[in-house]
C-alpha positions in Angstrom: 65.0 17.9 65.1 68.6 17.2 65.5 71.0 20.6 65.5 72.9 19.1 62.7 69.1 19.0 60.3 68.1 22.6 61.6 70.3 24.6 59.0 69.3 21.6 56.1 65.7 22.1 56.7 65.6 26.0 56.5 68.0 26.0 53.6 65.7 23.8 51.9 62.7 26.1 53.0 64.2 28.9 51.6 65.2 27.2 48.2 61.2 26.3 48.7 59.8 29.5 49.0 62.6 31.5 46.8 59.7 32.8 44.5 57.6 35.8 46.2 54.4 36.7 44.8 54.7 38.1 41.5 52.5 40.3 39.2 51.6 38.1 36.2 52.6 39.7 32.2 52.6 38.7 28.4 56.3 37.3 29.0 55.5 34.8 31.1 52.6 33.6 28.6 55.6 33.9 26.0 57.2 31.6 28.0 54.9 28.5 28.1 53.4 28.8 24.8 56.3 31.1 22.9 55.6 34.4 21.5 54.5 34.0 17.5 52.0 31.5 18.7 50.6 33.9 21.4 50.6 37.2 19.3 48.6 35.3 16.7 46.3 34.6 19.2 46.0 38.1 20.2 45.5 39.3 16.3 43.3 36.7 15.9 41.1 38.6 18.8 41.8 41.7 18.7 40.3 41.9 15.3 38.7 45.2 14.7 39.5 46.3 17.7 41.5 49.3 19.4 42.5 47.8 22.4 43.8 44.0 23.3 41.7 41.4 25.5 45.2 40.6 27.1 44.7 42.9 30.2 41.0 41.6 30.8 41.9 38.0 30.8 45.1 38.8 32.9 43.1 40.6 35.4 40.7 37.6 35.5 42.7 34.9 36.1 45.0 37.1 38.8 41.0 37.5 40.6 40.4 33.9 40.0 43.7 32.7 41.5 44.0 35.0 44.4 40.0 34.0 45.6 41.6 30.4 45.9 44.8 31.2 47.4 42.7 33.3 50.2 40.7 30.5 51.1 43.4 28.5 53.3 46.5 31.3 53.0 47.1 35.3 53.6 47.1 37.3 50.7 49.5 39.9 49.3 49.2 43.8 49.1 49.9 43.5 45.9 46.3 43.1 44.3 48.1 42.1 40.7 49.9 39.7 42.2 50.0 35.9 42.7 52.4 33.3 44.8 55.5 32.5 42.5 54.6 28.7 42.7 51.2 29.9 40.7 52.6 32.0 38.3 53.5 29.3 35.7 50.1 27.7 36.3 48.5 31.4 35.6 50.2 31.6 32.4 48.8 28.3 31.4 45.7 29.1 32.3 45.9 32.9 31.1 46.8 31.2 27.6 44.0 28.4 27.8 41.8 31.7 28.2 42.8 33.5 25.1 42.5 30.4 23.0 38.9 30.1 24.1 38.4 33.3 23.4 39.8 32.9 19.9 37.7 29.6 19.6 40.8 27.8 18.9 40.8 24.5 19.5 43.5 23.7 22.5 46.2 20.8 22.0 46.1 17.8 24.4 49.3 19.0 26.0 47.6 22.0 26.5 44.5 20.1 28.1 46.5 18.3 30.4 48.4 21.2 31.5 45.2 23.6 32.4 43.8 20.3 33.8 47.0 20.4 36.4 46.4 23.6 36.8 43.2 24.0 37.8 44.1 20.4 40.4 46.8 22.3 41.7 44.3 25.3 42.7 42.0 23.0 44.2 44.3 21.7 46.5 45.5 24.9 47.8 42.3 26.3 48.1 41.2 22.7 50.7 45.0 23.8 52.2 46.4 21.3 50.7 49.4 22.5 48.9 52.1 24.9 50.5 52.1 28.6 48.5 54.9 31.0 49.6 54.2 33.9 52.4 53.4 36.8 50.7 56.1 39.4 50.9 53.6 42.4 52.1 50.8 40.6 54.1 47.4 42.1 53.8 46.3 43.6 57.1 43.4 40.9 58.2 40.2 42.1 57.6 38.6 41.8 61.6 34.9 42.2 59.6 35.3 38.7 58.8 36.3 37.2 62.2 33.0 39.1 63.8 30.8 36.4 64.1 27.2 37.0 61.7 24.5 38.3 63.6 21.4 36.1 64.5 17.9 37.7 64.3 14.9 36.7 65.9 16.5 34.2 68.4 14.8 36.5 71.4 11.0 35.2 70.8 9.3 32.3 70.0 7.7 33.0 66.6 4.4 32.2 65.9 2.5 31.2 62.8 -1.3 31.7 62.6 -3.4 33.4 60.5 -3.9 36.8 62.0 0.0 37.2 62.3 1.9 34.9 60.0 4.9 35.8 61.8 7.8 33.2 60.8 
């Protein structure tokens, strides 16, 4: 790469991966489906109940998304949180949930958008798509590099009817 591309390309990496790993919230479901639509939603479920399902389904879909990021990418310290270019994609998906919940039947906007979603996890779960570094790296867990132990490889087993061994 010429000297002259060198400060383009990182500039353009940086303007990339300017999005850390954030903690998805309400707001940023607010923000994709706007908030009277989303706190009917959440009346609608919460019923006679004390508490909101809100938390649950946030917690879920953080789990969810952070399994398929780990697959191909290191994770953040931050256990509630998800790469920035996920976080729209979590709300979408965080709001698909509640509707489901509510047995609400979803829009074809709203179809089309958890069904991009759920493509965009896919691919960066194969490595396929680029998510940002997080910005506190999980230490590696070394218990998963250890190769799985093998038993029984030190004998030839035997099958017979005194010993049925194998």
């Amino acid at each position: 790469m010429s000297a002259l591309l060198q400060p383009l390309a990182f500039s353009l990496y940086l303007s990339v991966f300017a999005m850390n790993w954030i903690t998805p919230t309400i707001n940023d479901v607010y923000d994709y489906a706007g908030q009277p639509v989303v706190d009917q939603i959440i009346t609608v479920l919460q019923g006679s109940r004390t508490t909101s399902p809100l938390p649950g389904i946030i917690t879920k879909v953080v789990l969810e998304f952070r399994g398929r990021v780990a697959k191909c990418n290191q994770l953040d310290a931050n256990p509630a949180a998800v790469p920035g270019c996920c976080l729209s994609r979590a709300a979408v998906v965080i709001y698909c949930r509640l509707k489901m919940a509510a047995m609400m039947q979803m829009e074809k906007e709203e179809r089309s958008d958890l069904a991009e979603a759920g493509a965009f996890m896919e691919r960066v779960e194969k490595g396929q798509s680029v998510v940002e570094p997080p910005d506190n790296p999980l230490a590696a867990n070394f218990d998963q590099a250890l190769p799985s132990p093998s038993f029984g490889k030190g004998r030839p087993r035997e099958f017979t009817r005194a010993s049925q061994d194998g």
